[in-house]
N, C-alpha and C positions, 0 to 999 in steps of 0.2 A: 742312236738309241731308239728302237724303235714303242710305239705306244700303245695306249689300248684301245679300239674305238669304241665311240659311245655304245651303249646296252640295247639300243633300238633298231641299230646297224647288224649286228652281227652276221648277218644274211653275207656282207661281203667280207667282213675280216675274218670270220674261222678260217679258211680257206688260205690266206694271205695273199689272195689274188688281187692285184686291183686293173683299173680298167685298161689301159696301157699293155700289161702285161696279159691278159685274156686275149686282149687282139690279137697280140703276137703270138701266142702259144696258139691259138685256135686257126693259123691262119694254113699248116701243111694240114690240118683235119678237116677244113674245109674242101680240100681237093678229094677226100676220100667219101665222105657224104654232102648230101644235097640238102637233106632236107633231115633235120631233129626233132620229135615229138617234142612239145613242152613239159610235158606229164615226167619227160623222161629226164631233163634238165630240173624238174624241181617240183614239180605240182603245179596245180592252180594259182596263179598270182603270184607264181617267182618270178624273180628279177634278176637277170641271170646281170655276173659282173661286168660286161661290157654295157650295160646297161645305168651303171650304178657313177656317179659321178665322186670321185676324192677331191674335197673342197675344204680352205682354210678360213677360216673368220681373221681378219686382221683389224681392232677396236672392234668392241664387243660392249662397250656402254651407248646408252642414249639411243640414236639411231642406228648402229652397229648390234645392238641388240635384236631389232626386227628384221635386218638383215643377215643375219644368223638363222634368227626363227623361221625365216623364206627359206630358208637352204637347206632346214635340217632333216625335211624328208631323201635328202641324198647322204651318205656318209662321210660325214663332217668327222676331220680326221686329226684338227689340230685348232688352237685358239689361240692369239695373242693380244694380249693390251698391255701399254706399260704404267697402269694405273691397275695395282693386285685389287683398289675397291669399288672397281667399274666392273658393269658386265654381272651382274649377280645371279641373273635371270639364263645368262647363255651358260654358268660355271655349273648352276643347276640339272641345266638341259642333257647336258654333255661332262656327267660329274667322274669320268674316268679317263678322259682328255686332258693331256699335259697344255696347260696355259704359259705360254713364252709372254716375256716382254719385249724380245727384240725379234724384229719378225724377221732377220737374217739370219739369225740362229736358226729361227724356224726352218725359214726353207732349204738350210743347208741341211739339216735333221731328219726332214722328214722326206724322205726321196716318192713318197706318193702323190703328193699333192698335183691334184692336175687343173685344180681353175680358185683363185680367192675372193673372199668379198675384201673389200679394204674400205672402213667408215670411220675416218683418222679425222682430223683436223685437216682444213686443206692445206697448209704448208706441202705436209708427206703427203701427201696424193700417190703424185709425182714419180718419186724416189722408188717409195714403196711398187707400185705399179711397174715400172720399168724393171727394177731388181726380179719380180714374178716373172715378167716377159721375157725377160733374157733367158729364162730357164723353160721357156715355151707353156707360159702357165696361164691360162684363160682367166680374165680380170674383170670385176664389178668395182667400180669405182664410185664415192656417194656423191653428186653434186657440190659443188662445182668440182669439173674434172680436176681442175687443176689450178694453181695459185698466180702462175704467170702464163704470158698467150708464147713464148719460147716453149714451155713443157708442151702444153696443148698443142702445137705442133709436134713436137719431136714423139708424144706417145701414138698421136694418130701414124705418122708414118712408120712407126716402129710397130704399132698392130697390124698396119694393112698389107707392110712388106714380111711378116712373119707368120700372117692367117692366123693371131690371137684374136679367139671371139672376147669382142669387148664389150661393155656396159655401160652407159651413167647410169647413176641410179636417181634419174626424176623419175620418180612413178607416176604420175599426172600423163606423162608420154602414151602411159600404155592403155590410158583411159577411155571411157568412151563417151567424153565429151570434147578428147583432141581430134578424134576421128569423126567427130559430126562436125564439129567446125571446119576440117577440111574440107568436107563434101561437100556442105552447103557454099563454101566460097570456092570450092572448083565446079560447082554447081551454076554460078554466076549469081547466086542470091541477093547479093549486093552488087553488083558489078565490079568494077575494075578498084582496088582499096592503094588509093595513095597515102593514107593518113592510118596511124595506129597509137595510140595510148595507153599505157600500161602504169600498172600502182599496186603498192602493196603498204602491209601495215607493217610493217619493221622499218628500223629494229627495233627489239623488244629486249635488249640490252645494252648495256653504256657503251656510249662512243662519244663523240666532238671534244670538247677543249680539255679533255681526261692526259693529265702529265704521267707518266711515268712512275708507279711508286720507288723509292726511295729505302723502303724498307726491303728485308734481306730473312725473312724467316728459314727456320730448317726445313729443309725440302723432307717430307714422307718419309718412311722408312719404306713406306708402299709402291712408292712413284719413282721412276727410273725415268729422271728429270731430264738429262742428255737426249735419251731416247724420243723424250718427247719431243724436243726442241728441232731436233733431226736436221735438218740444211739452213734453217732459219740462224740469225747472227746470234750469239750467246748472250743473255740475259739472267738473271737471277729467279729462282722460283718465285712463284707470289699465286696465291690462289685466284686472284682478279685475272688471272688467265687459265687457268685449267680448273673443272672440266668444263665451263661454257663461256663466259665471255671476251673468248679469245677470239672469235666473230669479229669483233669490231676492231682489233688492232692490224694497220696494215704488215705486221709484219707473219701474222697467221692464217687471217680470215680474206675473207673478201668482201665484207661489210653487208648492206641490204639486198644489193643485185645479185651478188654471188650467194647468196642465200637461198632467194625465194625467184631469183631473172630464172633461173633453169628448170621451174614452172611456170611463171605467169606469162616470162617471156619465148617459151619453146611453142605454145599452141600456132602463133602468128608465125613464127620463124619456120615452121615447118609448112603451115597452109600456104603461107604467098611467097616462099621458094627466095628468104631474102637474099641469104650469104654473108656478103662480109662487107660493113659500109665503105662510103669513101668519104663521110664526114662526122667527125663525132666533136660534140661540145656540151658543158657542165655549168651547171650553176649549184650552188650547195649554201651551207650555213657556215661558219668556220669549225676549223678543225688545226690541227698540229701534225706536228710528223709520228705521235702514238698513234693516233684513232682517226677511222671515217668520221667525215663531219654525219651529225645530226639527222640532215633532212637534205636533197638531193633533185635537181632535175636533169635527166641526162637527154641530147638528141641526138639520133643517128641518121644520117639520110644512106637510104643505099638506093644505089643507079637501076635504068632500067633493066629485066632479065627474062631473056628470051620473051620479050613482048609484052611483059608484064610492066605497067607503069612505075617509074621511081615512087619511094615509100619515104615518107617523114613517120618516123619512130621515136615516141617521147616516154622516156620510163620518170615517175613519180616515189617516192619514199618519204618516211619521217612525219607521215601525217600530211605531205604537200598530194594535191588532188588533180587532177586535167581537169580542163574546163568540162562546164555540165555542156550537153548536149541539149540545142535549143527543142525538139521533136521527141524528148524523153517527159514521157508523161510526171505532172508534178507528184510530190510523195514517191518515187520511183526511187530507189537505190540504183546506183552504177556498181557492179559488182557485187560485194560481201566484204563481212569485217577484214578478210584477209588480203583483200584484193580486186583484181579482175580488170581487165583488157574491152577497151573498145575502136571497132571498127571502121573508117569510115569508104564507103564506096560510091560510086556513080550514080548506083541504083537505090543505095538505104545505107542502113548503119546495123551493125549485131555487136553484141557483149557478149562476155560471159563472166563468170565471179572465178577466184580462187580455191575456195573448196567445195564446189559440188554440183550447182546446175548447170545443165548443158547449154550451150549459144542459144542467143534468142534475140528477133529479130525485133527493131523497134522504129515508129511506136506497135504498140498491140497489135491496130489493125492489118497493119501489115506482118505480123507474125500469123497471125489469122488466114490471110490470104495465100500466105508459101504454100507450095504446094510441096515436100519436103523427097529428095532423090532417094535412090536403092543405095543402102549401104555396098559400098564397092571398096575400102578398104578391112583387109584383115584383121578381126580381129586380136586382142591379144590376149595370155593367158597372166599377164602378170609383169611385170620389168624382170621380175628373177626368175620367174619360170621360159618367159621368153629366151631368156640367157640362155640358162641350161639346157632347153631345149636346141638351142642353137650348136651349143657346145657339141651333144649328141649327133645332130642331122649336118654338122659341117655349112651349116648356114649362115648369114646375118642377122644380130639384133637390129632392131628397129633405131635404139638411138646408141648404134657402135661409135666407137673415136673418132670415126672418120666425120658422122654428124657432129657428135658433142664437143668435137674438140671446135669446131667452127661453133657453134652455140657458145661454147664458153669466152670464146675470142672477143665476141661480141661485148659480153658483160663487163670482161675485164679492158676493155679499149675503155666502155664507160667510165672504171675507175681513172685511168692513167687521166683521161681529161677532165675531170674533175682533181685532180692532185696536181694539174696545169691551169685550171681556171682562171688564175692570176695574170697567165698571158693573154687571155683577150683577146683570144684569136681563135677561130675555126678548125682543130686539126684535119688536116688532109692526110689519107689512109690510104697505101697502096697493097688493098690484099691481095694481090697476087705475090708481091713480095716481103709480105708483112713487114711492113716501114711505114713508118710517118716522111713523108714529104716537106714539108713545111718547116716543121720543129724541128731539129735534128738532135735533143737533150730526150723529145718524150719514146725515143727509140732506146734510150737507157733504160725508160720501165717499162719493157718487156722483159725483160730479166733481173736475176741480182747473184751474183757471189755467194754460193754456196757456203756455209760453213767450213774447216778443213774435217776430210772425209768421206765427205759425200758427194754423188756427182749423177748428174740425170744418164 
C-alpha cells in the first residue's frame, strides 16, 4: 500500500519518482546529452530526485524525535514506533505519514525506502539494522550501536562487505572540540599519553539492587508490548521499563557506559588510535542479575600501536571521580556536571568536559604558552547531515560501523567485567579474535539467545 508523503516534500513525490529509480531511468538519457540546464530540470533551487534522499524514522520519541527532525529536510517517507503516545512532535511534522509499529511491516510496505534512522532502545539496535541492511538500506543507528560486542561485530562486517553507508549516532564525534583534541595530541601537545580518565554523571535513573517487579499490569492499548521486547527474553509489561528506565536493566540497556562512553569515551579512542584492549577489569557497588550496579570503575589497558605507547584507561560513573590532578590549579573543575576526560602525557596533561568546551591544556600557564596547530581535520556538517551526505557522494561517515562497532566493543567488554568482578581476576582480551583467554564463562557474554523469531 503505498503513502503519502509529508506536505513539505512534495518536490519528489508528485512525480513518484524516487532516487533509485531516477538513476536508473536517467541512466540511456545520459548517453544522449552531456550537459542539462538547471532552469530546465526545475528552476532556481530544485532539487532534482536523484538528489533527494527516501528515509524511514524508526522510534520517533525522546531522542528519535531529533533524529527525525535532522532528516526531515530529505523526504521522509514512513514512521514507526511501537509506542501510538511517543513521537508527538515527528506525527506532527509529517502528519500524512502512515506510522507503523512493526518496522518489518514497514520495510516490507514501503518499497522506497533507501536509508533509516533507527533510535530504539538498544536491545533492537541490532535486529532492526541488519533486517534494513539486508534490503541494501543505509542506517543511522543512536548510541550505543549495539547491546552485545557478537552484533557489533557481525553489523560492521555486514556494512562494510555490502557498501551500507553506516552511522552511530554520538553527535559529539562530529564536533569541534573532537577535532581539536585530535590535533593538539597529534600535534604533540602533550607528548606521548599513556594514562587516560574518563567520568560521567549517570545514571540518572534507578539501577543496583532494584528486583524485578512482580506485578503484572495491562499492557496499553497503545503499546505493541511483543514489539517492544523484540530478541530480549519475555517478560511482563510494567512501566519501570518503557519509555525510559530500561537504561539500567541488563536485559535492554547498557547501563552508564553504554549511555554517555560513546561520547565521553570516543574523543580519546579516536585521538590516540586505541582499538581494542587486551585487559579489562571492574569494580562497582552491588547490583543483581535485573540492573547495573549503582556506581562503577572500569580499566582497560590497551597495548602498544604503531609506536604509540600502551594506555591505561579508567572510566568513572555513579558520582565515583579519578583522582584530582596534583598541577590543576585549586577551585578548578575537571570537566562539567556531565562529565569529561583527562589526559595525561610526557609533556603535560589537557581535559576537556562533557557538554561543551573545547580541550585545554593545564595548568594555565601552559595553555597560555601552546602555540595552537592548523586545523587539518575536516570539518563536519552534522553526524546526520554527514551521513546523508555520504549516502549521496558514495563516501564514508566519520564514525561508520567499521569504527563504532570497535568503540562499542570497548564499553560493552566494560560491562561483561564488571558482571565478573566477583572473580578477581584481570580479564585477558584477544581482539583479534574477540575472546576472553582466561575466563572461558565471560565468552558467554558476548551474546545471548535470542527470543523465538528473531535472529541477527
Amino acid at each position: 500500500m503505498s503513502t503519502k508523503k509529508s506536505q513539505n516534500q512534495t518536490h519528489s513525490s508528485d512525480n513518484g519518482i524516487s532516487r533509485r529509480q531516477f538513476i536508473g531511468r536517467t541512466t540511456l538519457a545520459a548517453a544522449a546529452f552531456s550537459i542539462v540546464p538547471r532552469h530546465v530540470l526545475g528552476g532556481q533551487g530544485y532539487r532534482a530526485p536523484s538528489d533527494i534522499l527516501h528515509i524511514a524514522n524508526i522510534g520517533i520519541g525522546g531522542k528519535g524525535n531529533s533524529d527525525s527532525n535532522a532528516v526531515a529536510h530529505e523526504n521522509v517517507v514512513a514512521l514507526c514506533d511501537v509506542d501510538d503516545t511517543q513521537g508527538e512532535a515527528a506525527r506532527l511534522r509529517h502528519p500524512d505519514l502512515k506510522v507503523y509499529r512493526d518496522f518489518r511491516v514497514m520495510l516490507d510496505k514501503e518499497k522506497d525506502i533507501e536509508a533509516v534512522t533507527i533510535s530504539t532502545p538498544d536491545h533492537t539496535h541490532a535486529v532492526i539494522a541488519m533486517e534494513a541492511m539486508r534490503r541494501g538500506i543505509h542506517v543511522f543507528v543512536q548510541k550505543p550501536l549495539t547491546h552485545t560486542v557478537k552484533e557489533a561485530r557481525t553489523l560492521a562486517k555486514f556494512a562494510k562487505e555490502n557498501k551500507i553507508v553506516s552511522q552511530m549516532g554520538n553527535q559529539g564525534h562530529a564536533g569541534e572540540a573532537a577535532r581539536l583534541v585530535n590535533e593538539w595530541i597529534w600535534d604533540g601537545a602533550i607528548g606521548d599519553v599513556t594514562k587516560v580518565d574518563a567520568f560521567t554523571n549517570r545514571p540518572i535513573w534507578p539501577q543496583g539492587m532494584i528486583e524485578r517487579t512482580k506485578e503484572i499490569p495491562s499492557v496499553p492499548p497503545t503499546l505493541d508490548w511483543i514489539s517492544w521486547l523484540g530478541p530480549a527474553p519475555f517478560r511482563a509489561y510494567h512501566p519501570d521499563y518503557h519509555p525510559f528506565s530500561w537504561r539500567g536493566r541488563w536485559d535492554f540497556g547498557t547501563g552508564a557506559i553504554g549511555d554517555m562512553g560513546a561520547h565521553i569515551m570516543d574523543h580519546p579512542f579516536w585521538a590516540l588510535d586505541l582499538g581494542l584492549p587486551k585487559t579489562i577489569q571492574a569494580s562497582s557497588t552491588n547490583f543483581n542479575s535485573e540492573c547495573y550496579p549503582e556506581a562503577e570503575i572500569i580499566t582497560w589497558t590497551f597495548p602498544e600501536r604503531d609506536g604509540k605507547p600502551p594506555v591505561t584507561f579508567k572510566w568513572y560513573d555513579g558520582g565515583l571521580m579519578p583522582e584530582r590532578p596534583e598541577d590543576l590549579e585549586p577551585g578548578r573543575q575537571i570537566g562539567d556536571s556531565g562529565g569529561g576526560v583527562v589526559y595525561y602525557g610526557s609533556k603535560g596533561k589537557l581535559m576537556h568536559s562533557t557538554y561543551g568546551s573545547g580541550p585545554r591544556l593545564f595548568p594555565e600557564t601552559f595553555m597560555k604558552e601552546y602555540k595552537r596547530p592548523e586545523k587539518t581535520i575536516e570539518r563536519s556538517p552534522g553526524i546526520h547531515q554527514e551521513w546523508i551526505d555520504a549516502i549521496k557522494n558514495g563516501t564514508k561517515s566519520t564514525t561508520d560501523f567499521e569504527y563504532a562497532a570497535k568503540l562499542t566493543e570497548v564499553m560493552l567488554l566494560g560491562n561483561i567485567a564488571v558482571r565478573l568482578k566477583d572473580k578477581n581476576t584481570i580479564l585477558e582480551y584477544d581482539g583479534e579474535k574477540g575472546e576472553f583467554t582466561n575466563v572461558p564463562e565471560a565468552n558467554d557474554l558476548l551474546h545471548y539467545e535470542y527470543a523465538p523469531g528473531w535472529k541477527l
